[in-house]
mmCIF entry with sequence, helices, sheets and N, C-alpha, C, O atoms, coordinates in Angstrom:
data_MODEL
# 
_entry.id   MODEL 
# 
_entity.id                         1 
_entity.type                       polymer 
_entity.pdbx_number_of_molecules   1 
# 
_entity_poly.entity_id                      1 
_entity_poly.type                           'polypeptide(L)' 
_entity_poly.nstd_linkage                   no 
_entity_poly.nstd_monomer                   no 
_entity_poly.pdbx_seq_one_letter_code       
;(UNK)(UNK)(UNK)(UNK)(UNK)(UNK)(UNK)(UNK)(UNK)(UNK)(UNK)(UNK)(UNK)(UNK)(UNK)(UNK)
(UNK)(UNK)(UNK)(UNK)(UNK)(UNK)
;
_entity_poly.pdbx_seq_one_letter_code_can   XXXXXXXXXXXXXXXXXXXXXX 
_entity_poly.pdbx_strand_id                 A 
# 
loop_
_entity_poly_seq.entity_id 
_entity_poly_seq.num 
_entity_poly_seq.mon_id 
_entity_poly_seq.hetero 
1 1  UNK n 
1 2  UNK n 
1 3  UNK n 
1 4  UNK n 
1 5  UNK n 
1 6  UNK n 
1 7  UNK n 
1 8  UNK n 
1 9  UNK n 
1 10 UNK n 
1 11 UNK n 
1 12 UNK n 
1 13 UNK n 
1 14 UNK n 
1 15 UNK n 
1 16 UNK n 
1 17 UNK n 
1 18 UNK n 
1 19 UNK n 
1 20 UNK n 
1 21 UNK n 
1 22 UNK n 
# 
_struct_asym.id          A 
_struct_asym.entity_id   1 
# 
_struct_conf.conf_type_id            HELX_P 
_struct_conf.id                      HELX_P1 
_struct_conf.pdbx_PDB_helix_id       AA1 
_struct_conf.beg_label_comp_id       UNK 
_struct_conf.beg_label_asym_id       A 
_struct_conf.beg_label_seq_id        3 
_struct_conf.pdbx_beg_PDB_ins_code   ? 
_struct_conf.end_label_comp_id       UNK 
_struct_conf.end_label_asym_id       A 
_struct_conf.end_label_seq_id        14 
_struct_conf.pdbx_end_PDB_ins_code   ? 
_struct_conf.beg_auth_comp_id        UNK 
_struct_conf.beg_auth_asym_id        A 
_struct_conf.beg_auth_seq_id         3 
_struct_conf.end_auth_comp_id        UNK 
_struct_conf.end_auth_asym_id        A 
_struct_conf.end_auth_seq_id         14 
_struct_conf.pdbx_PDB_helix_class    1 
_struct_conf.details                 ? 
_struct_conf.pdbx_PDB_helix_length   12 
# 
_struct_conf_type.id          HELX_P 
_struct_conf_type.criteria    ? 
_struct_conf_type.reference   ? 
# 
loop_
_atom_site.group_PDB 
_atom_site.id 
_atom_site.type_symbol 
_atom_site.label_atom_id 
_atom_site.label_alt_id 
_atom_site.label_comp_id 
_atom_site.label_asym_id 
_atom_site.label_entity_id 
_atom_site.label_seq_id 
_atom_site.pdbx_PDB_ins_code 
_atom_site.Cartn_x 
_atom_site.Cartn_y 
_atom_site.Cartn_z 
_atom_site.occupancy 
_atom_site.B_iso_or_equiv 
_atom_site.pdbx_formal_charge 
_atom_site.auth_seq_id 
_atom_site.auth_comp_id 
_atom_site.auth_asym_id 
_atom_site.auth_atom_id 
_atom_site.pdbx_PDB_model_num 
ATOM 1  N N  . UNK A 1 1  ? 12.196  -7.380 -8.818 1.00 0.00 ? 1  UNK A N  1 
ATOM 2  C CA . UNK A 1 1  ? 11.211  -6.302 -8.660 1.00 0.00 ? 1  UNK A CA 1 
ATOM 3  C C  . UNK A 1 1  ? 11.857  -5.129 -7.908 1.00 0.00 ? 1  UNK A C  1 
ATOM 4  O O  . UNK A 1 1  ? 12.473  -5.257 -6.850 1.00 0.00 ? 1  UNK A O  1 
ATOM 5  N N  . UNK A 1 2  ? 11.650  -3.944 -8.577 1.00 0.00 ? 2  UNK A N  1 
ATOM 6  C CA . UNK A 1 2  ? 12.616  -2.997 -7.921 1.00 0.00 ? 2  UNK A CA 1 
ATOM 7  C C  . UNK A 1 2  ? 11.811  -2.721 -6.504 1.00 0.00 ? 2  UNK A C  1 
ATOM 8  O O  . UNK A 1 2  ? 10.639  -2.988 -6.238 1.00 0.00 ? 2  UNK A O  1 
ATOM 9  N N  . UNK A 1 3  ? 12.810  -2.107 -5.692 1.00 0.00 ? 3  UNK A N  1 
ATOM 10 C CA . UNK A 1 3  ? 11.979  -1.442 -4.358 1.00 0.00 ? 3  UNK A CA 1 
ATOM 11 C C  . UNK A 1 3  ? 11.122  -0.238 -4.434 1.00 0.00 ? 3  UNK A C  1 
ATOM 12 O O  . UNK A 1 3  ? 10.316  0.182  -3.604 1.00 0.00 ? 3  UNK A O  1 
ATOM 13 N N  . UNK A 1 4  ? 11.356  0.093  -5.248 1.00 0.00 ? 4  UNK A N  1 
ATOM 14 C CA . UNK A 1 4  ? 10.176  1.366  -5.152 1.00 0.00 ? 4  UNK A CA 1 
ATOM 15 C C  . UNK A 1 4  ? 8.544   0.799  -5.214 1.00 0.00 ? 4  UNK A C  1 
ATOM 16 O O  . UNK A 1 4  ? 7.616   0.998  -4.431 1.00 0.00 ? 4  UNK A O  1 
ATOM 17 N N  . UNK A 1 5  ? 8.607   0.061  -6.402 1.00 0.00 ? 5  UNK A N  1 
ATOM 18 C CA . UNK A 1 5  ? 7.151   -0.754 -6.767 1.00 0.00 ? 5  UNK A CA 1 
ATOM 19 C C  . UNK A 1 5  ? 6.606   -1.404 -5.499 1.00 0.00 ? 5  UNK A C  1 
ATOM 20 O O  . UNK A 1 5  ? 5.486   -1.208 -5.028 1.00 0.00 ? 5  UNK A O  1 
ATOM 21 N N  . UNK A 1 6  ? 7.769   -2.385 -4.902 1.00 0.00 ? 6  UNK A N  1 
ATOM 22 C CA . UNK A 1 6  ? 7.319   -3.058 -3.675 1.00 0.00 ? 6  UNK A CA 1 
ATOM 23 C C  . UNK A 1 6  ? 6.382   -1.798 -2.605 1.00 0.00 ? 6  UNK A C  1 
ATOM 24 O O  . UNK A 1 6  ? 5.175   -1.867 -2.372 1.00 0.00 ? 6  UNK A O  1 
ATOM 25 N N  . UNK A 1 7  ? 7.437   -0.591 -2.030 1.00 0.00 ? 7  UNK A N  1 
ATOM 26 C CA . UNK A 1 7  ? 7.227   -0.160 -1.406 1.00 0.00 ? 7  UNK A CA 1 
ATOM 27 C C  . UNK A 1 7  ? 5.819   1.025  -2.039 1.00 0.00 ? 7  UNK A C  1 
ATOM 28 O O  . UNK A 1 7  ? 5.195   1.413  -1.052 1.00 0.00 ? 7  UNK A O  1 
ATOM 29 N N  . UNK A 1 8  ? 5.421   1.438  -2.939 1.00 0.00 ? 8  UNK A N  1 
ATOM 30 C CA . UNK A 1 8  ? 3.990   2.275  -3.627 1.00 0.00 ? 8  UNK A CA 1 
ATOM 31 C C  . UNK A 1 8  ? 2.973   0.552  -3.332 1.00 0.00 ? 8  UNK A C  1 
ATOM 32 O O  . UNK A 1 8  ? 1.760   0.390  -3.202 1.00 0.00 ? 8  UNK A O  1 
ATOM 33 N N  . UNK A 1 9  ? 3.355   0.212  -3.326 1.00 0.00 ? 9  UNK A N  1 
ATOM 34 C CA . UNK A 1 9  ? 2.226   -1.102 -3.491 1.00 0.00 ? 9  UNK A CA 1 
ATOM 35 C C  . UNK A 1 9  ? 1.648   -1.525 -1.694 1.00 0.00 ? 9  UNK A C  1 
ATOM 36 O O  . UNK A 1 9  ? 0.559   -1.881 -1.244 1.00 0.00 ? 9  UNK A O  1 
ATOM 37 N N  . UNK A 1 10 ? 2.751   -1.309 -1.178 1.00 0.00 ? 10 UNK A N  1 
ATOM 38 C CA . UNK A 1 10 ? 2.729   -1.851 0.387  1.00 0.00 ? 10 UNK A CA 1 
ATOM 39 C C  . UNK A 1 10 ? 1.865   -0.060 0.730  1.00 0.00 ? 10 UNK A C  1 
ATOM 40 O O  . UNK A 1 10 ? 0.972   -0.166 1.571  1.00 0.00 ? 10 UNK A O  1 
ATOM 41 N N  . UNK A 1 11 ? 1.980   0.788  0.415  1.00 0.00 ? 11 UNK A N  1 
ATOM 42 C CA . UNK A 1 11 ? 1.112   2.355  0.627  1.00 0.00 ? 11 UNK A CA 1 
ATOM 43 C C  . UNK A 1 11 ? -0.117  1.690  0.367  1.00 0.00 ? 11 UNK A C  1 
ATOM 44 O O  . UNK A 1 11 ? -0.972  1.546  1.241  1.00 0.00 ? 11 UNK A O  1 
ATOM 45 N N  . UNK A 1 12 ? -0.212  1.379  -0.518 1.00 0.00 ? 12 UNK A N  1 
ATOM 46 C CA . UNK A 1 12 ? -1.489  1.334  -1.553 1.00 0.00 ? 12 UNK A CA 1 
ATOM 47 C C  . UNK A 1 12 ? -2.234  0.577  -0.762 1.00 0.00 ? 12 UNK A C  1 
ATOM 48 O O  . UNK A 1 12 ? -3.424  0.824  -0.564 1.00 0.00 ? 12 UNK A O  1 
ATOM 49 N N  . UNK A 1 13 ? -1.558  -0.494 -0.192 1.00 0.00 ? 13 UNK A N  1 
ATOM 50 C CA . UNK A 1 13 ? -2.653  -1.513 0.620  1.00 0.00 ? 13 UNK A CA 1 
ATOM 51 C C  . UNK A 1 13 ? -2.860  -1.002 2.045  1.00 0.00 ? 13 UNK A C  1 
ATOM 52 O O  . UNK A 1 13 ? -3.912  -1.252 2.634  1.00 0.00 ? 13 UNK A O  1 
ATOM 53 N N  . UNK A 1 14 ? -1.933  -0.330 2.582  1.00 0.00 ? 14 UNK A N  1 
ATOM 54 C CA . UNK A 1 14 ? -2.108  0.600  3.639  1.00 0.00 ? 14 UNK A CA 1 
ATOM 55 C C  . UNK A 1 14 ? -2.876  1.390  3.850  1.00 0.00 ? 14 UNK A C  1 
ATOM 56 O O  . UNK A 1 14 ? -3.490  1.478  4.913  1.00 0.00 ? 14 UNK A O  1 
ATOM 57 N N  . UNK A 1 15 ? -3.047  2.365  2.583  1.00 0.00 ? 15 UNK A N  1 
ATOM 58 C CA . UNK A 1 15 ? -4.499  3.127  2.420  1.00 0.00 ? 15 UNK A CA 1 
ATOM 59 C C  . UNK A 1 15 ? -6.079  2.532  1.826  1.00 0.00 ? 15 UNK A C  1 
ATOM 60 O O  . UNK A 1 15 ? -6.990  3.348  1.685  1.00 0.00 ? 15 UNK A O  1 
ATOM 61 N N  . UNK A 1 16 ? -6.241  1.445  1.586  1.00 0.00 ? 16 UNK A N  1 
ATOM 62 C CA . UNK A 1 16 ? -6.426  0.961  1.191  1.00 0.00 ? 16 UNK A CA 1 
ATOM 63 C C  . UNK A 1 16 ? -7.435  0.212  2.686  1.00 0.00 ? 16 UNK A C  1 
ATOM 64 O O  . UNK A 1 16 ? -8.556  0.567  3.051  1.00 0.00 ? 16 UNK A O  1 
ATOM 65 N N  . UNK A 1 17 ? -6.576  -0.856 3.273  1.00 0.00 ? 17 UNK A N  1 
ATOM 66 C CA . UNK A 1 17 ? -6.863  -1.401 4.438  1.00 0.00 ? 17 UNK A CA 1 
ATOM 67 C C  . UNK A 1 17 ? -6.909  0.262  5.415  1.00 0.00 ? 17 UNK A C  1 
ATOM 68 O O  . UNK A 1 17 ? -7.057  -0.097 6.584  1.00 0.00 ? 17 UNK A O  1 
ATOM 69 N N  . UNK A 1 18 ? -6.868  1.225  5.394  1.00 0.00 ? 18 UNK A N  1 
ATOM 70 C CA . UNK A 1 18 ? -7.346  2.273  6.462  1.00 0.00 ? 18 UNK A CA 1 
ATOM 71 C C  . UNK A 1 18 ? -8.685  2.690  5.776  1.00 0.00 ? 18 UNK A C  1 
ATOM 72 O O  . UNK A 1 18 ? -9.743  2.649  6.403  1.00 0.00 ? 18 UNK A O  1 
ATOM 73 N N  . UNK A 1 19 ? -8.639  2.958  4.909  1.00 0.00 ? 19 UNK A N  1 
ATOM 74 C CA . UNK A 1 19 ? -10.229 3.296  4.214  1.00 0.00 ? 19 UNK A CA 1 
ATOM 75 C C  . UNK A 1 19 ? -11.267 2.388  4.747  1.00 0.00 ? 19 UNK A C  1 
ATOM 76 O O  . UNK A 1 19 ? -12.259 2.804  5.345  1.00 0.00 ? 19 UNK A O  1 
ATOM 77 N N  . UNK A 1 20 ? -10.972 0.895  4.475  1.00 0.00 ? 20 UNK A N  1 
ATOM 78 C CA . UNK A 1 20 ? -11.895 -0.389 4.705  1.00 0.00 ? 20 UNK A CA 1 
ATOM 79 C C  . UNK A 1 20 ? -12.048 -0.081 6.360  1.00 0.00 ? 20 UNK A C  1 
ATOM 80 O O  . UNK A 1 20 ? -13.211 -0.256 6.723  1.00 0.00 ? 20 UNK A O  1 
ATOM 81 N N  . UNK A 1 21 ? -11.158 0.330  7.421  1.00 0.00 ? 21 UNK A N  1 
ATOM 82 C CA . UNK A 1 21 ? -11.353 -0.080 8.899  1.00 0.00 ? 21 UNK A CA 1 
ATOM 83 C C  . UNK A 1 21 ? -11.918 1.167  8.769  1.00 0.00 ? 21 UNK A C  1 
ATOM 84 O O  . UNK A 1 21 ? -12.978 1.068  9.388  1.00 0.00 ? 21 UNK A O  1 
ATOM 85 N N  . UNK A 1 22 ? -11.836 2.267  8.334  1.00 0.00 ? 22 UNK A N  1 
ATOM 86 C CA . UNK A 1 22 ? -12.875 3.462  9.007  1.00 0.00 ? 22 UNK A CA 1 
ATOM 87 C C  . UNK A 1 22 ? -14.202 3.398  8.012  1.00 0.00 ? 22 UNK A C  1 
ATOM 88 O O  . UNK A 1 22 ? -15.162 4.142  8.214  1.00 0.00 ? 22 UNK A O  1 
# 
């Protein structure tokens, strides 16, 4: 799995889990 995918995916849940806590 290339690193880019890993790393847009690890954002994604980042924004993702900040949306859900605010």
């Amino acid at each position: 799995m290339p690193v880019e995918i890993i790393h847009s995916e690890s954002i994604i849940k980042a924004s993702c889990f900040r949306n859900v806590k605010v």
